[in-house]
C-alpha positions in Angstrom: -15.5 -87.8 21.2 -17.7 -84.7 22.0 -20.5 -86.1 20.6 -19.4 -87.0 17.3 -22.0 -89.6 16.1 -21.0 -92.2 13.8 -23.0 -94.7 11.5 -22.3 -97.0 8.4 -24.1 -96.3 5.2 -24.6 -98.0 2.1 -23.2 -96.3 -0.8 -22.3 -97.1 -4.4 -21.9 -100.9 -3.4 -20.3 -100.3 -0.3 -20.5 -99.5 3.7 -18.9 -96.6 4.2 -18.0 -95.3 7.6 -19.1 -91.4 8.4 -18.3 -89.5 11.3 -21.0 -86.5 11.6 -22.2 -83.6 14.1 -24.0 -80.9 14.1 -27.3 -79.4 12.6 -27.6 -77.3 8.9 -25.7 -77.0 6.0 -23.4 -79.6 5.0 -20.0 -79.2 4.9 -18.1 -82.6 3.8 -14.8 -83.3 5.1 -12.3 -85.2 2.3 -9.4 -87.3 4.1 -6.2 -87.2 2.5 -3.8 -90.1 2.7 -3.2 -92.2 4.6 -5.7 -90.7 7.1 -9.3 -91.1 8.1 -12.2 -89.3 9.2 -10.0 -88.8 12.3 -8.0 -86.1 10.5 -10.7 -83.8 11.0 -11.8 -84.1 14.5 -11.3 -81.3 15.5 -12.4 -79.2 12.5 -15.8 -81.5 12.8 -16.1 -80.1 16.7 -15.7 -76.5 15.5 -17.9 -76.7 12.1 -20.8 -78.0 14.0 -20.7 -75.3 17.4 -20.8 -72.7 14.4 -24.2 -74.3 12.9 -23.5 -76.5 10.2 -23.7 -80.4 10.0 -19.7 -81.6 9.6 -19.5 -85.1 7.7 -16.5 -86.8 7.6 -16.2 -90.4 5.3 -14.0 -92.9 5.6 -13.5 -93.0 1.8 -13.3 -96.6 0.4 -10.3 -98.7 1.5 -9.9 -96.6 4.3 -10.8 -97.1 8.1 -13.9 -98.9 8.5 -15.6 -98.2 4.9 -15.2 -101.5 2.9 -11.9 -102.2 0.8 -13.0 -103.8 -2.0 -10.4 -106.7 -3.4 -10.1 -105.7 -7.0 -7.7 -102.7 -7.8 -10.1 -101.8 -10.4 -12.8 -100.6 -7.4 -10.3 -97.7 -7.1 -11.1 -95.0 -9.9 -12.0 -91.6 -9.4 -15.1 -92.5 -10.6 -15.7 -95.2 -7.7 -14.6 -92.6 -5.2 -16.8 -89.8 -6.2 -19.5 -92.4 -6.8 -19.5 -92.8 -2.9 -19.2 -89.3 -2.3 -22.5 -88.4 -4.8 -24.4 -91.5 -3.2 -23.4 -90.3 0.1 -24.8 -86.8 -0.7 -27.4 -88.1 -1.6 -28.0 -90.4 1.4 -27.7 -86.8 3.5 -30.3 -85.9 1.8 -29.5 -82.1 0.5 -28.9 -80.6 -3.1 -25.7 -79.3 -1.8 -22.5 -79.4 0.2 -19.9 -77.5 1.2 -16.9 -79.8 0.1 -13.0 -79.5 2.1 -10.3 -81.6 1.3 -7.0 -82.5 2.2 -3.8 -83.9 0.1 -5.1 -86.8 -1.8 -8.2 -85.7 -0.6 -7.8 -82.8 -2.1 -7.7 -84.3 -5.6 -11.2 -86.5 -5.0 -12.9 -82.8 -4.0 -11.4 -81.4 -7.5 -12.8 -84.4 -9.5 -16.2 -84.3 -7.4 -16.3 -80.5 -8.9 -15.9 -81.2 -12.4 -17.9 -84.4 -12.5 -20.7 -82.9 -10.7 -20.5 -79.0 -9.8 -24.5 -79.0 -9.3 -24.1 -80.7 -6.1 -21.1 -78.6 -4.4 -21.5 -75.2 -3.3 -18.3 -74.3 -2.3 -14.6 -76.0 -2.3 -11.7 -75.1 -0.2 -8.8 -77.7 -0.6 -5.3 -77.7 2.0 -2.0 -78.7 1.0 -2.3 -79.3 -2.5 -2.5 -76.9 -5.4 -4.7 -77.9 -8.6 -2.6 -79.8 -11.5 -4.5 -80.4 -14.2 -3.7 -83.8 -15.4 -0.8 -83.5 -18.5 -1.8 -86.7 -20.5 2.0 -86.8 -22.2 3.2 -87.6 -18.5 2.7 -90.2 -15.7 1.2 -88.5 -12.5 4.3 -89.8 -10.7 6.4 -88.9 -12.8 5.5 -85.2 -12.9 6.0 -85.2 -9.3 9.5 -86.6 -9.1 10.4 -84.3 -12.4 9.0 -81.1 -9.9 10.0 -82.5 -6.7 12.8 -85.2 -6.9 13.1 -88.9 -6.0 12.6 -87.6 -2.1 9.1 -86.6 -2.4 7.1 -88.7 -0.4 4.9 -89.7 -2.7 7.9 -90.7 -5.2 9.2 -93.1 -1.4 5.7 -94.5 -1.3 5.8 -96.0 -4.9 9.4 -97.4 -3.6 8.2 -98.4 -0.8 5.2 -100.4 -2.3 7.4 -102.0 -5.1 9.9 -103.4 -2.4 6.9 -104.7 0.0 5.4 -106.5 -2.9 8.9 -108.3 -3.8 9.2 -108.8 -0.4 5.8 -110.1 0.2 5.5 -111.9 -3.3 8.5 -112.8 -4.5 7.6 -115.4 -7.4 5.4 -113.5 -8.9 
């Protein structure tokens, strides 16, 4: 897809998928859910024909980067683990970090765990909420935005598959 190169790399115990073009600075795409580097395909196209080198992961569990079986392999800290090791498999000090939706919220953490290596953040969709420790992160949602909010229907949605799928348990 207009010469979008892509390659598997290893990365904080896992192959992750990237999807890259371009030559200069880095500017690192962050794929909300449920979406893959595919999301920004055309943003990757437009990034590189204006000098800089657009990388877009798969993040873990996602696409063609490795899904690890435990749910456990799913922290923020796992996440920006690959996106720090993945820096650092590009090779610079630096990137220019975008994210989207859940995406968004992986960018924010990879700023406040490690702010040396991003030079600039710009997130879509999703304003910062700093996390309220006296209430569950779904919870705030459906207090803010009501049972209809589709990340409130996900968590339904999961719960009934699993009875579905696993009704003895």
């Amino acid at each position: 897809m207009e010469g979008i190169e892509h390659r598997n790399v290893k990365v904080n115990g896992i192959n992750m998928h990237v999807a890259e073009k371009g030559e200069g600075p880095v500017v690192l795409f962050i794929h909300g859910f449920p979406e893959l580097w595919y999301s920004w395909r055309h943003q990757i196209v437009a990034i590189a024909a204006h000098g800089y080198k657009a990388v877009a992961p798969d993040l873990r569990g996602y696409g063609d980067t490795d899904a690890p079986t435990s749910i456990d392999s799913y922290t923020c800290f796992h996440i920006v683990g690959d996106l720090v090791a993945l820096i650092d498999t590009l090779g610079v000090d630096q990137v220019f970090v975008v994210g989207h939706d859940w995406g968004a919220m992986i960018a924010w953490y990879l700023c406040l765990f490690r702010p040396d290596l991003v030079k600039a953040l710009v997130n879509l969709s999703v304003p910062f909420i700093p996390r309220n420790p006296s209430i569950k992160f779904v919870d705030g949602f459906r207090a803010l935005f009501g049972d209809d909010y589709y990340i409130c229907k996900f968590q339904v949605l999961v719960y009934e598959l699993c009875v579905i799928c696993f009704p003895y348990t």
